[in-house]
PLY file of the C-alpha trace (Angstrom):
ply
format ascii 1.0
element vertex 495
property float x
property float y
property float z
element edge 494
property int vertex1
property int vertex2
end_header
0.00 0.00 0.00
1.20 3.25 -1.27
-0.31 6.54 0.55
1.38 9.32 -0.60
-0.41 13.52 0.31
-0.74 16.37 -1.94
-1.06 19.68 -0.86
0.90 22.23 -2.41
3.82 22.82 -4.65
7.02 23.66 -2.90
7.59 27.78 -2.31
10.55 28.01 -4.66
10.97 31.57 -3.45
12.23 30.24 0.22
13.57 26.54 -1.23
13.48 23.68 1.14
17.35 23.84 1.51
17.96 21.38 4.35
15.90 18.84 2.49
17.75 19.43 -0.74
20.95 19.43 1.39
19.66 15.62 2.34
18.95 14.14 -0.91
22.15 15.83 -2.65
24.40 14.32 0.42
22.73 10.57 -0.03
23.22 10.80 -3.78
26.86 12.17 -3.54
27.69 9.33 -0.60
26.00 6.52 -2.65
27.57 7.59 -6.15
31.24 8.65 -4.58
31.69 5.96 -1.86
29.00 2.96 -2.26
29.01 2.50 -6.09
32.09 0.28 -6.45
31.31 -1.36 -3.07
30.48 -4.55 -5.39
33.61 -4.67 -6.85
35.40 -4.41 -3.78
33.37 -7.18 -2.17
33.33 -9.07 -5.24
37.14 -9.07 -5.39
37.12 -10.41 -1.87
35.10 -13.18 -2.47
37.38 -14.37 -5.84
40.21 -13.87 -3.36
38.48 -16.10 -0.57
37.48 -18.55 -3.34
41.44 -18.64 -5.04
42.68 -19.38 -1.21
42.82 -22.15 1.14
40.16 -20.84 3.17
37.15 -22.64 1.72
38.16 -25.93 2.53
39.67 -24.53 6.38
36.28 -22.61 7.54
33.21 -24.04 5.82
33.65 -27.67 6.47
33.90 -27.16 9.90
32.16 -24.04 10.55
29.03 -27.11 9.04
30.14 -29.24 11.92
29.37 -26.66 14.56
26.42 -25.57 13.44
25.25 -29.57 13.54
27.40 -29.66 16.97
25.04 -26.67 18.23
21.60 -27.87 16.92
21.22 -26.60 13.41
21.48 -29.45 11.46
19.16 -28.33 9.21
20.67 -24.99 8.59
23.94 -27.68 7.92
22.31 -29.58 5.86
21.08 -26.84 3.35
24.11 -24.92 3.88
26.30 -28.12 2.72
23.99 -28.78 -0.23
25.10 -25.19 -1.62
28.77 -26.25 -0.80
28.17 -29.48 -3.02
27.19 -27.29 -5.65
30.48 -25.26 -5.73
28.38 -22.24 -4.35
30.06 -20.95 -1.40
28.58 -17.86 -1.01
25.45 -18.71 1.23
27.70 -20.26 3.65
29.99 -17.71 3.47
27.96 -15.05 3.90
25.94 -17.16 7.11
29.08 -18.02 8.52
30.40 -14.10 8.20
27.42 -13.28 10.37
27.38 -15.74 12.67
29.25 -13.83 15.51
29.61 -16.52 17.82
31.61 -18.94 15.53
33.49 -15.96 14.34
34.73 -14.94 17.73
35.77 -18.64 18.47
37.47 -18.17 14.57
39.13 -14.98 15.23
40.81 -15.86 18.44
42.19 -19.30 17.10
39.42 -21.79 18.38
38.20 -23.17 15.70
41.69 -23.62 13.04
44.46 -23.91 16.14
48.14 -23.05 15.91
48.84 -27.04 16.09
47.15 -27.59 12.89
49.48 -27.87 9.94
47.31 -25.39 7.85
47.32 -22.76 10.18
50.62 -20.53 9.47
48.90 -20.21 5.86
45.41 -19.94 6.54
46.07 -16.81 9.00
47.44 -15.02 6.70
45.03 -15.54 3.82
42.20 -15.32 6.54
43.81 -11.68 7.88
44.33 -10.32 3.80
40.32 -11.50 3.06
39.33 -9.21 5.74
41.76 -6.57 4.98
39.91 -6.38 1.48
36.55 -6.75 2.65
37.24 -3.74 5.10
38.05 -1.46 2.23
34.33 -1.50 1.51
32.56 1.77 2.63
29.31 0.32 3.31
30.90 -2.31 5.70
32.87 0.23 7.62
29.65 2.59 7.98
26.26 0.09 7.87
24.97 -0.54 11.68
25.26 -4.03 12.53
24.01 -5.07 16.34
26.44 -7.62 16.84
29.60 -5.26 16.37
27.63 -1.72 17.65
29.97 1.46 16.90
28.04 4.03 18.31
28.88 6.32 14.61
26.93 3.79 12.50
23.78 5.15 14.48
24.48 8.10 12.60
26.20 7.20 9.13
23.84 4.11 8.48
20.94 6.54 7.78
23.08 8.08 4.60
23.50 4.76 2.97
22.06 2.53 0.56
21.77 -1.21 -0.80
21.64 0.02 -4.45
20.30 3.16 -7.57
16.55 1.33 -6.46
16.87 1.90 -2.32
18.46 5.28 -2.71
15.50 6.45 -5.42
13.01 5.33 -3.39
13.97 6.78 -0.02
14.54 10.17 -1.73
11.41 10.15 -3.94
9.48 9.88 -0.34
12.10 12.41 1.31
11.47 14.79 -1.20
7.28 14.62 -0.99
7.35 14.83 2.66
9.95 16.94 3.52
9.72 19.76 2.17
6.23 20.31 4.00
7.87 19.23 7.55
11.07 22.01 6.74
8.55 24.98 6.21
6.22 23.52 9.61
9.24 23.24 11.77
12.07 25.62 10.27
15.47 24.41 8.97
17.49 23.53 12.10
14.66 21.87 14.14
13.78 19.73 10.86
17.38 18.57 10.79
17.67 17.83 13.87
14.38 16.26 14.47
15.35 14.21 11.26
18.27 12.79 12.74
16.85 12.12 16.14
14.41 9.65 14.04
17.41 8.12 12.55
18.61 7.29 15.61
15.64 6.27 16.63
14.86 3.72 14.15
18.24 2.29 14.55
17.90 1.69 18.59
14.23 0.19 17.84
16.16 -2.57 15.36
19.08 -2.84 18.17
16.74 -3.05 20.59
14.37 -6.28 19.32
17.54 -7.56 17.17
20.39 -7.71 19.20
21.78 -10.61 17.54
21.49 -9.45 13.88
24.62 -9.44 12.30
23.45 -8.42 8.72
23.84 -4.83 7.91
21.24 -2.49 8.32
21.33 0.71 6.46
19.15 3.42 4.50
17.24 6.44 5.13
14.18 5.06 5.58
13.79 5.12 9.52
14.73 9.05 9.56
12.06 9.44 6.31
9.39 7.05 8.94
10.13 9.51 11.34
9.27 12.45 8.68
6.39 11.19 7.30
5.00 10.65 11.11
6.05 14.38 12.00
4.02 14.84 8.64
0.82 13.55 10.20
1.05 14.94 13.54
2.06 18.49 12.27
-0.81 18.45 10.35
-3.34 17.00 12.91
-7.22 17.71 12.09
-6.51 18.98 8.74
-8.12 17.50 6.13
-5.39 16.96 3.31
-5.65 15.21 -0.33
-3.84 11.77 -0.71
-2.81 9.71 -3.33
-3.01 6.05 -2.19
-2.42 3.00 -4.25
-3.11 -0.92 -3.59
-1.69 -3.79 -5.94
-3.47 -1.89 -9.08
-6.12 -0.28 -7.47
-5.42 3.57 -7.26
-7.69 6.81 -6.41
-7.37 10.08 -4.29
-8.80 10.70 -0.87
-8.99 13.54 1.39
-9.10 12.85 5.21
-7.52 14.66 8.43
-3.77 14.07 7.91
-3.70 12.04 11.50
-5.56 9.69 10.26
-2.98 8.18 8.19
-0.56 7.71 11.48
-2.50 4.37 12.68
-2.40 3.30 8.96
1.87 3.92 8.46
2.11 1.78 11.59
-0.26 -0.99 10.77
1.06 -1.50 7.37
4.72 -1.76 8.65
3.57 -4.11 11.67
1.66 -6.07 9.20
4.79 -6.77 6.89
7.11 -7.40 9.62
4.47 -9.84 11.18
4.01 -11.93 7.96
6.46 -10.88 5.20
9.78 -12.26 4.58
11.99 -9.42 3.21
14.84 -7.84 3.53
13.42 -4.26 4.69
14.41 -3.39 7.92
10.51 -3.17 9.22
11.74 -2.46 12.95
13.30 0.41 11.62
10.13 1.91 10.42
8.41 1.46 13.16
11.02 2.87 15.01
11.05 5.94 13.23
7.56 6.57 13.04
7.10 6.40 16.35
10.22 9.07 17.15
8.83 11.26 14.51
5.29 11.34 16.29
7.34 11.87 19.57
8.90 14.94 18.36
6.64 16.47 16.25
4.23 15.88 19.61
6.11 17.86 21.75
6.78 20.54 18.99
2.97 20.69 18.75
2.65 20.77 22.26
4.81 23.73 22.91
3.95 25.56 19.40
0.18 24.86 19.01
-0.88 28.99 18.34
1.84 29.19 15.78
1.02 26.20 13.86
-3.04 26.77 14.11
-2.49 30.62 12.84
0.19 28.66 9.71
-3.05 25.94 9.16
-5.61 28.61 9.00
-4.03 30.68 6.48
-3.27 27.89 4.62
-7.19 27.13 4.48
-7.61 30.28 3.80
-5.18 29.52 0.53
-6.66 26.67 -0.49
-10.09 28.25 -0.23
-9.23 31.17 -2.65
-7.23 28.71 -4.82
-10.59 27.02 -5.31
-12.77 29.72 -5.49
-10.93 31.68 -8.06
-11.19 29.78 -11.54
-15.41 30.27 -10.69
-15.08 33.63 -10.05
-12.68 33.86 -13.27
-15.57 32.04 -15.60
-18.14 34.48 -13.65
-16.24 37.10 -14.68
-15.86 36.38 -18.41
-19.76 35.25 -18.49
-20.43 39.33 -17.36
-17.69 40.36 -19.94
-19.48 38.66 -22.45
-23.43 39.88 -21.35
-21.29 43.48 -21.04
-21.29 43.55 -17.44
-18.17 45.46 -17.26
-19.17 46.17 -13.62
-19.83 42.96 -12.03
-16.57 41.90 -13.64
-14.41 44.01 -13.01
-15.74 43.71 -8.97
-14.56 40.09 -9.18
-11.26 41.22 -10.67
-10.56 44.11 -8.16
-11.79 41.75 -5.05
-9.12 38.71 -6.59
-6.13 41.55 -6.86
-6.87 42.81 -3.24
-6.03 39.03 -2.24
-3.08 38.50 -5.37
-1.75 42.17 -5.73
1.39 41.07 -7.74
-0.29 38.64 -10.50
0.45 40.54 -13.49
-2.03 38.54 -15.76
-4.71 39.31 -13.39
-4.17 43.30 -13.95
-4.31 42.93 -17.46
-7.54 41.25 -17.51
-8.81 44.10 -15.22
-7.73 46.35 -17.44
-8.66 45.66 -20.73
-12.41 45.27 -19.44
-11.66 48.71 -17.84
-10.86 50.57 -20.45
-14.37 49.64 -22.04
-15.64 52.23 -19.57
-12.99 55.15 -19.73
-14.28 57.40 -18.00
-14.60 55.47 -14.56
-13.08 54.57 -11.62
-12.16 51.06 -12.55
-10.27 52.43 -15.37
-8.25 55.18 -13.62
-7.45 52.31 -10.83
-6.71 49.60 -13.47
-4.37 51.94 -15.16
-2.17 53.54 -12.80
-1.94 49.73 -11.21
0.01 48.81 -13.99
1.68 52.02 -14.34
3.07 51.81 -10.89
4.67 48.44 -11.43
8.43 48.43 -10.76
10.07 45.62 -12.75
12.60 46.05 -15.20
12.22 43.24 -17.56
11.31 43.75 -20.82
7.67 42.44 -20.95
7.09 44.95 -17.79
8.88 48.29 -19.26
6.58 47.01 -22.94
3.40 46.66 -20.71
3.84 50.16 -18.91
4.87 51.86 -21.60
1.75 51.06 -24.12
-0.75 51.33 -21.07
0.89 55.17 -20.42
0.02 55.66 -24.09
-3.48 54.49 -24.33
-4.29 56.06 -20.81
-3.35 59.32 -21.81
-5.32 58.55 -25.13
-8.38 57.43 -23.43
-8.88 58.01 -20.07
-11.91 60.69 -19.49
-12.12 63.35 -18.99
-7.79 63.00 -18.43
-5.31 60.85 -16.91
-4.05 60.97 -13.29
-0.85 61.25 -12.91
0.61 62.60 -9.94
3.91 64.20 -9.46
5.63 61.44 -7.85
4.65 58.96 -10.88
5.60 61.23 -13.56
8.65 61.23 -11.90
8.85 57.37 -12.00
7.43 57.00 -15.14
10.29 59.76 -16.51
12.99 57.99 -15.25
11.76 54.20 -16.53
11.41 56.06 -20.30
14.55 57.70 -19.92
16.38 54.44 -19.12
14.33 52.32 -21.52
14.52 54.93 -24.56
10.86 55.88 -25.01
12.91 59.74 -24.82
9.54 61.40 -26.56
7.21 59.96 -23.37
10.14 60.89 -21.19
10.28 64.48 -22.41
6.25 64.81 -22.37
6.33 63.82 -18.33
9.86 66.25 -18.02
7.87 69.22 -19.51
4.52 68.36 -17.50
6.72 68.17 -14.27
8.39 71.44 -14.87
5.22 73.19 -14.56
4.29 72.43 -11.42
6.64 73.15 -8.41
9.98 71.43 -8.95
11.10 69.27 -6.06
15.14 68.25 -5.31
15.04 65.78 -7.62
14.40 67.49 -10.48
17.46 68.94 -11.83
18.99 64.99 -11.53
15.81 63.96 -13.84
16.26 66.61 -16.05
20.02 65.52 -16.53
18.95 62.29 -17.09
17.10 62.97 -20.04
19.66 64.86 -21.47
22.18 62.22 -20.71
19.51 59.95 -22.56
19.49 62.04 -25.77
23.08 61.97 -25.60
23.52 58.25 -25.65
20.66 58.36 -28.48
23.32 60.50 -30.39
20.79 63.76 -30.76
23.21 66.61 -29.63
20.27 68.83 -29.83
18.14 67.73 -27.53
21.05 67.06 -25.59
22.04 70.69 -25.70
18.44 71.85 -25.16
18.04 69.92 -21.79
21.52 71.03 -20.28
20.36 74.60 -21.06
17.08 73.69 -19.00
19.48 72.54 -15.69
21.43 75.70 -16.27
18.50 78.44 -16.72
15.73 76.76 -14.80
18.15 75.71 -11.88
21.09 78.13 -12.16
21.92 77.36 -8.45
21.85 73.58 -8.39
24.47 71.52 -7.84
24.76 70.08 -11.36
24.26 73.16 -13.15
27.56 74.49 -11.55
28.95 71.02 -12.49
28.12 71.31 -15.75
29.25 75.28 -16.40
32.58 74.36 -15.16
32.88 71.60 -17.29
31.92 74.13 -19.96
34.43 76.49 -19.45
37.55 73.73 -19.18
36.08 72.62 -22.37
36.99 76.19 -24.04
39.90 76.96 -21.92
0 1
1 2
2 3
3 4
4 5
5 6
6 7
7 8
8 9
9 10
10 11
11 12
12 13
13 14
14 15
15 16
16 17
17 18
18 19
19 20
20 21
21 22
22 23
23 24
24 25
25 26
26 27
27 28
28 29
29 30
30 31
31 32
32 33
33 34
34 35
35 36
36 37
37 38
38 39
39 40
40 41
41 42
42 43
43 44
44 45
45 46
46 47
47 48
48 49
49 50
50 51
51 52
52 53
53 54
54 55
55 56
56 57
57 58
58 59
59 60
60 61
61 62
62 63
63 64
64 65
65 66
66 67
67 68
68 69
69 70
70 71
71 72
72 73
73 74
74 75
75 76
76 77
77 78
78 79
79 80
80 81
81 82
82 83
83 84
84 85
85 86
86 87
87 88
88 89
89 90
90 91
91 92
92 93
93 94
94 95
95 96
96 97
97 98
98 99
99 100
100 101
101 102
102 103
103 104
104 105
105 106
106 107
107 108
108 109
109 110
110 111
111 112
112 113
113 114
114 115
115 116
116 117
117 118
118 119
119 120
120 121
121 122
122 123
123 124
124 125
125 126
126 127
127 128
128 129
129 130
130 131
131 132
132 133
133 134
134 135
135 136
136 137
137 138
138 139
139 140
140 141
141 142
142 143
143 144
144 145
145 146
146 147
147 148
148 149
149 150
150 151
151 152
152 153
153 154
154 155
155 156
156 157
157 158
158 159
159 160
160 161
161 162
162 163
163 164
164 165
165 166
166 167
167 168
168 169
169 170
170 171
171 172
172 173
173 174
174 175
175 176
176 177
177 178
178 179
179 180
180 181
181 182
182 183
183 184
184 185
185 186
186 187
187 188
188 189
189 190
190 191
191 192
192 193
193 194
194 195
195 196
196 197
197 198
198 199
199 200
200 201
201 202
202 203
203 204
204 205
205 206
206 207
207 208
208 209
209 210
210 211
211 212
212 213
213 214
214 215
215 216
216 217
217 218
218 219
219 220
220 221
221 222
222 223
223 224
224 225
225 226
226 227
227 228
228 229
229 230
230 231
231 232
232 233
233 234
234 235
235 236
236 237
237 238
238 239
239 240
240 241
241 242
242 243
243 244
244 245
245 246
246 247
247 248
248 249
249 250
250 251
251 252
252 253
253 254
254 255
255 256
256 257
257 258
258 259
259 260
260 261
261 262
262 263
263 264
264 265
265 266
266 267
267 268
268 269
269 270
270 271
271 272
272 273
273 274
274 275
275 276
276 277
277 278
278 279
279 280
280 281
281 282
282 283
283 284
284 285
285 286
286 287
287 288
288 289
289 290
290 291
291 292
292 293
293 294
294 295
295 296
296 297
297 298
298 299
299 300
300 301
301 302
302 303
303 304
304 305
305 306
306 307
307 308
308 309
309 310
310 311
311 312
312 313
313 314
314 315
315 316
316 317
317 318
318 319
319 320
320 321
321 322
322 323
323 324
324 325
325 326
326 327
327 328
328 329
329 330
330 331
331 332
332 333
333 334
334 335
335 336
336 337
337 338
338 339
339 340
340 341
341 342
342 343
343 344
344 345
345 346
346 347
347 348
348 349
349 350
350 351
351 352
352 353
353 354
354 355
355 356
356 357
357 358
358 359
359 360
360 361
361 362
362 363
363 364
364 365
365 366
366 367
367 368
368 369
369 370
370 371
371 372
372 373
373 374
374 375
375 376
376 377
377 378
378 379
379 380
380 381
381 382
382 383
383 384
384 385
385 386
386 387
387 388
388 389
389 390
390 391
391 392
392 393
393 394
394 395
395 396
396 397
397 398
398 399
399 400
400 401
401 402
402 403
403 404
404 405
405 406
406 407
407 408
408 409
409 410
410 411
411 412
412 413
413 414
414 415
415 416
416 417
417 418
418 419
419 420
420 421
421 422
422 423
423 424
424 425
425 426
426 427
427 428
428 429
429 430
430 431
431 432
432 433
433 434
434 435
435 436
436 437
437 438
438 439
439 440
440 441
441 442
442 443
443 444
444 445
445 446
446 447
447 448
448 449
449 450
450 451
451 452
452 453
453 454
454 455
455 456
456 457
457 458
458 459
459 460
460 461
461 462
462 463
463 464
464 465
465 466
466 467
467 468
468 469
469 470
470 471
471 472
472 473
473 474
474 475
475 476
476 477
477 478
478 479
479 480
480 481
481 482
482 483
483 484
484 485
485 486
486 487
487 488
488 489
489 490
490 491
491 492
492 493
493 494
C-alpha cells in the first residue's frame, strides 16, 4: 500500500534547503563511496574462493552448526557447498558472531594444525579487502555496535533502487515538515528519528549481524512528523493498492495508525529484507517529536493551518469567479466583472495577468473609476524586464489617449514614469512627463531627472536635444548643484 499527500507545490521563493541538502548528500555518498562497493566485495570473495580458506572454515564451521543444533541450517548450507556455491555459507558463517569470535581468536583452526601458518594469513588479507568496503565500515550491525553507525547508516544505501526510493518519499514529505518546523529543528528532528529507528532494530535484534542501512527510519520519522504536524486537517492523498489507485482527502492524523499498521503487518508476515523495525522505530520518534513541537507551538502552527485554508479556499474559489467574470464580460457587465477582478487583486496584488484582464475590461468604460485604478496599477509596477517596461509603456500611451475626462498622474509617478522612459529609450514619453513636471513646483530631484534625459538624448546620439536639456538645468536651476557642475565643465572645455 502506497499513501502518498498532496497539498501544495514547494515555495521556490524560500527553497526547502535542508531537504535538498539531504537528498544531494545521499546521492553524492551513494555515487562517490558505495558505487564500487560490489567490486570491492566481489574481489574479496574471488580472493576467498582462489585461497585455502574454503576448505579450512566451511567444512567445519558445518560441523558446529550440527554440533550446536542446526542441522538443518547444515544440511542446506552443505547442499550449496556441493554445488560449488560458497557464497550462502559464506555469507551465514560471516554473520554468525559466535563462531566468528571462536574463529578470530584461534578456536576453531588452532596453531597445532598444519594449515594454520597459511590460513592466517590468507584469513587476515580477506578481511583486509573486505574492510576497504565503505558500506561495511559505515552500515549498523548489532552484533559489532559502533556508536557512529547510528548516525552514518541513515546516509546509505543497498543500491540506484533503495536510494531512489527513499529520496522520492524524502522529497514529498519533507519539504512540508522544513517549512512547519524551520530548517534547524527539521534537521535535527530528522536525525533524532534516525537514531531512533536504529535503537528500535538494536533493541528487538540484538543478535542481527546483517547490515542495516538506509534512510528510511529518519524518512518514517518524517512522514509521522508529517501527520502529527498536520493533525485535524483534512489533506488530499494519493493512495495506491496492488493496481487499485484513487485520491482521498481525510484529516492528515488519520494516516498515522495506517503507516504503523502497514509496517507491523509486513514485519508480522512478510519475509523481506526491509528493515521493518526500523520503520516502526522511526515513526514512532517522529510522532514523539513532532508531539512535543505541537505541544509547545500549538498557536503558531493553528495561525500557519488557518491561512493555509484560507489559501486553499481562494485557490478554489478563483477559476469560478474567473468564468463568472468572463460570463459578465461577455453579457457586457463590465461592472460585475471588473468587482470580481478588483476583489481577486486585493487578495493577489502582484499577479500581473490578473491586472491585465482588469484592465482591458476597464478601459471599455474610460471614464470610470475602474479604469483610472486599473491603469495607474500597472503604471506603478516596478520591474525592469522587458515584458514589464513594454506593458507600462503602451498602457501610459493608451491612458493618456483614453482616459476621461484625463489621466491621473501625480507628481511622484511622472517622476517614475520619466525615469523608466529615460532608461528604456521611449525619450519622446520621457520628455512629455519632463515638460509636465516642470510646470508644477519642482522638487530636489528634479534637476537629476532633467540631466537624465539629457544624458539619454546623448547616448541616443541627438546633440540637440542634448544641448536643449543642459540649457534647462542651467536656466531653470542656475543654483543647483549640477548646473555648476556642468558650467565648469563648460568652461575647461573652451579653456
Amino acid at each position: 500500500m502506497l499513501i502518498i499527500p498532496f497539498v501544495k507545490a514547494p515555495d521556490w521563493r524560500h527553497p526547502p534547503f535542508v531537504t535538498l541538502l539531504l537528498i544531494i548528500v545521499n546521492v553524492a555518498l551513494f555515487a562517490g563511496f558505495q558505487a564500487d562497493d560490489d567490486k570491492v566485495e566481489r574481489r574479496a570473495l574471488d580472493y576467498y574462493r582462489s585461497s585455502v580458506l574454503p576448505e579450512t572454515e566451511l567444512p567445519r564451521y558445518l560441523t558446529y552448526l550440527e554440533t550446536m543444533g542446526h542441522a538443518n541450517k547444515a544440511t542446506a548450507l552443505r547442499s550449496f557447498a556441493a554445488q560449488g556455491n560458497i557464497e550462502p555459507v559464506l555469507m551465514r558463517m560471516e554473520h554468525d558472531t559466535d563462531f566468528m569470535r571462536l574463529l578470530r581468536t584461534d578456536r576453531i583452526v588452532r596453531p597445532d594444525d598444519a594449515m594454520y601458518t597459511h590460513w592466517r594469513q590468507q584469513r587476515q588479507t580477506f578481511e583486509s579487502m573486505r574492510r576497504a568496503s565503505f558500506t561495511e565500515r559505515f552500515a549498523f550491525r548489532s552484533t559489532t555496535f559502533e556508536p557512529v553507525t547510528l548516525v552514518t547508516h541513515m546516509f546509505l544505501h543497498a543500491n540506484w533502487d533503495h536510494l531512489i526510493g527513499n529520496m522520492i518519499f524524502l522529497a514529498l514529505f519533507g519539504y512540508l515538515v522544513e517549512e512547519l518546523l524551520g530548517a534547524l529543528r527539521y534537521l535535527a528532528f530528522y536525525l533524532i528519528s534516525g537514531v531512533g529507528s536504529i535503537l528500535m532494530f538494536w533493541r528487538f535484534m540484538p543478535q542481527e549481524s546483517a547490515l542495516a542501512l538506509g534512510a528510511s527510519g529518519a524518512i518514517a520519522g518524517v512522514m509521522a512528523m508529517y501527520a502529527v504536524l498536520f493533525g485535524l486537517r483534512k489533506i488530499n492523498f494519493f493512495y495506491w493498492v496492488v493496481v487499485y489507485f484513487d485520491v482521498f482527502k481525510a484529516r492528515a492524523i488519520v494516516v498515522l495508525p495506517v503507516y504503523l499498521a502497514v509496517e507491523l503487518y509486513q514485519l508480522m508476515f512478510t519475509q523481506s529484507n526491509v528493515n521493518y523495525l526500523a520503520h516502526i522505530g522511526g515513526l514512532l520518534s517522529g510522532t514523539l517529536l513532532a508531539g512535543a513541537h505541537r505541544y509547545r507551538y500549538r498557536a503558531a502552527l493553528d495561525t500557519y493551518h488557518a491561512n493555509e485554508t484560507t489559501l486553499e479556499r481562494q485557490a478554489a474559489d478563483y477559476p469560478r469567479d474567473m468564468a463568472r467574470a468572463r460570463e459578465h464580460v461577455a453579457n457586457l457587465r463590465f461592472d460585475a466583472a471588473l468587482k470580481l477582478y478588483e476583489f481577486w487583486l486585493t487578495r493577489r496584488p502582484d499577479d500581473r495577468e490578473l491586472m491585465v484582464l482588469c484592465y482591458n475590461v476597464a478601459r471599455h468604460i474610460p471614464h470610470s473609476e475602474f479604469y483610472h485604478r486599473a491603469a495607474l496599477r500597472i503604471l506603478s509596477l516596478n520591474a525592469r524586464d522587458r515584458g514589464t517596461a513594454a506593458l507600462v509603456h503602451e498602457t501610459f500611451a493608451e491612458y493618456l489617449r483614453v482616459a476621461k475626462p484625463a489621466a491621473r498622474l501625480t507628481p511622484m509617478l511622472q517622476t517614475r514614469l520619466a525615469r523608466r522612459f529615460c532608461d528604456d529609450g521611449r525619450l519622446q514619453d520621457a520628455e512629455r512627463l519632463m515638460s509636465a513636471l516642470l510646470k508644477q513646483r519642482p522638487t530636489d530631484e528634479t534637476p537629476a531627472l532633467v540631466m537624465r534625459l539629457a544624458d539619454a538624448y546623448e547616448r541616443a546620439g541627438d546633440a540637440v536635444k542634448h544641448a536643449e536639456w543642459i540649457d534647462t538645468v542651467r536656466t531653470r536651476f542656475p543654483h543647483s548643484e549640477l548646473a555648476r557642475l556642468k558650467k565648469t565643465q563648460r568652461s575647461a572645455t573652451r579653456t
